[in-house]
C-alpha positions as CSV (number, residue, x, y, z in Angstrom):
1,X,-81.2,19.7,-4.1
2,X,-81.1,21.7,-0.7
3,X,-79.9,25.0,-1.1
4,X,-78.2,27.3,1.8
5,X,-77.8,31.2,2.1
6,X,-73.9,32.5,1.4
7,X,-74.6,36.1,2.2
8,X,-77.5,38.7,2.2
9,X,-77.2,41.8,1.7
10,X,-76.6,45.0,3.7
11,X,-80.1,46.0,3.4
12,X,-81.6,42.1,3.4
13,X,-83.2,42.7,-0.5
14,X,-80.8,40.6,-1.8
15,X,-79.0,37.3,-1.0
16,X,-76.6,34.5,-2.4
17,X,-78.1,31.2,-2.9
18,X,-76.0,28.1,-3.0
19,X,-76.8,24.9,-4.0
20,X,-73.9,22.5,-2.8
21,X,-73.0,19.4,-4.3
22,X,-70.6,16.8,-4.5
23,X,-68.2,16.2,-7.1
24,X,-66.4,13.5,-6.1
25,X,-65.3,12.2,-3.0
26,X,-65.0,15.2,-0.3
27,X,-64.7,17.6,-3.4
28,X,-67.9,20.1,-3.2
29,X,-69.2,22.7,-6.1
30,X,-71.5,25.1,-4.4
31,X,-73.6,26.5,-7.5
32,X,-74.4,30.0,-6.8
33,X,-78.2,32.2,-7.5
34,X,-78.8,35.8,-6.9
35,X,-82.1,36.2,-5.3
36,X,-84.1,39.5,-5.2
37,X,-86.2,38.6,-1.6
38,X,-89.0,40.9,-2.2
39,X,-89.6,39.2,-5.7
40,X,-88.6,35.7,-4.7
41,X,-87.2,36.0,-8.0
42,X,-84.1,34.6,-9.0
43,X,-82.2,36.7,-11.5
44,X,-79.1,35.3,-12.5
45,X,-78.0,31.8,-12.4
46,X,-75.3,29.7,-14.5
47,X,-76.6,27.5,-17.0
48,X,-73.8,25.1,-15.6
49,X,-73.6,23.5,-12.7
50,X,-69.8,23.5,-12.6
51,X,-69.5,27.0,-11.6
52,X,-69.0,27.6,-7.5
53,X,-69.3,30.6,-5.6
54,X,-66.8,30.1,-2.7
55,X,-67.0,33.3,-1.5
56,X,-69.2,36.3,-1.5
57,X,-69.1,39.8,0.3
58,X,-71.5,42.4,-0.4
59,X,-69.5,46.4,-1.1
60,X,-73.1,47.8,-1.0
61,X,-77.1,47.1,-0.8
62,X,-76.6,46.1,-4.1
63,X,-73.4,45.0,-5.4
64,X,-72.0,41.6,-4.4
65,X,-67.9,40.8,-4.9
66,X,-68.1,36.7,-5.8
67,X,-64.9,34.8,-6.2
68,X,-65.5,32.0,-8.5
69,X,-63.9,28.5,-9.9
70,X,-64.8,26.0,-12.2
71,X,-64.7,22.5,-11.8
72,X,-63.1,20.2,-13.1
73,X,-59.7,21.9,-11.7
74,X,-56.5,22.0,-13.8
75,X,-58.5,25.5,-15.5
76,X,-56.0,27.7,-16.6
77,X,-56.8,30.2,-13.8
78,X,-57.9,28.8,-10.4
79,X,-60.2,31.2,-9.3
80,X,-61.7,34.6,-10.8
81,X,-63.2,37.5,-9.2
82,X,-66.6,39.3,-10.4
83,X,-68.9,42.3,-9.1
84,X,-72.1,42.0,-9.7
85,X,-74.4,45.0,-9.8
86,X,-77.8,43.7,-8.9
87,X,-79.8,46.9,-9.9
88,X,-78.1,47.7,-12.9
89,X,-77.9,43.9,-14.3
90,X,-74.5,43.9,-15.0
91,X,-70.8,42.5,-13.9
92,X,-67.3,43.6,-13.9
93,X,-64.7,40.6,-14.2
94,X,-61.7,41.6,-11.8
95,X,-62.2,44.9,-12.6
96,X,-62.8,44.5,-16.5
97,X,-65.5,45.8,-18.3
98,X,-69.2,45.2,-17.7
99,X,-71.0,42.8,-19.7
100,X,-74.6,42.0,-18.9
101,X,-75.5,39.1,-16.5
102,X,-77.3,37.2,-19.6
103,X,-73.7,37.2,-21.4
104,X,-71.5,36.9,-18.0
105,X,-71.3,32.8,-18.5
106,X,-69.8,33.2,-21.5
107,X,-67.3,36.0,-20.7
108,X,-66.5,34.3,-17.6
109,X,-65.1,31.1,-19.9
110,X,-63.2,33.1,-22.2
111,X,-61.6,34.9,-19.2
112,X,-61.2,31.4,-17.7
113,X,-59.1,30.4,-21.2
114,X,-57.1,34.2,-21.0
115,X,-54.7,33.2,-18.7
C-alpha cells in the first residue's frame, strides 16, 4: 500500500503518515502513522484500518491536532478531534483527558458511541 506525508512537523522530527485507500467507489480512508524521522520508527498506529486522519496541524515540534472519522459513516459523531503529544506518549480527546496512545483506539470508540 503506498503511503504519503500529511504534515511534518515544525522542527521536521516528526511527521503524519497516511496510507490511503478506497472504500468504495470514490469514498477514501486515509489510515494515519506517527513517525519519529530520526528513528524511522513508527509509534502509534490504529489496529484498524477504518480510522482516517483528514486533517492534521502541528501546535508545536511535538504535538499534532488530528481530526478523525471512522468508516463506515452513520457513526454517532462524524468526526472527533485529538492532540497527540509525541514526547510524552499521550492524547487528549477534544480537550478530554489524556489516556496513553496504547489505550487511545479504544477511548476513541467509546467517545465515538458518547454522543
Amino acid at each position: 500500500m503506498k503511503t504519503a506525508i500529511q504534515s511534518t512537523s515544525p522542527d521536521g522530527r516528526y511527521v503524519v503518515r497516511i496510507a490511503p485507500w478506497e472504500a468504495r467507489n470514490s469514498h477514501w480512508v486515509s489510515s494515519p502513522e506517527i513517525v519519529d524521522t530520526r528513528t524511522g520508527h513508527g509509534f502509534f498506529k490504529f489496529a484498524s484500518e477504518s480510522w482516517s486522519a483528514d486533517h492534521s496541524a502541528w501546535e508545536s515540534d511535538s504535538q499534532v491536532r488530528l481530526t478523525l472519522r471512522k468508516y463506515p459513516g452513520g457513526q454517532p459523531r462524524h468526526t472527533l478531534v485529538v492532540m497527540v503529544d509525541c514526547v510524552a506518549g499521550v492524547a487528549g480527546i477534544e480537550g478530554g483527558a489524556s489516556v496513553a496512545l496504547e489505550a487511545l483506539e479504544a477511548a476513541l470508540d467509546k467517545a465515538l458511541h458518547a454522543a
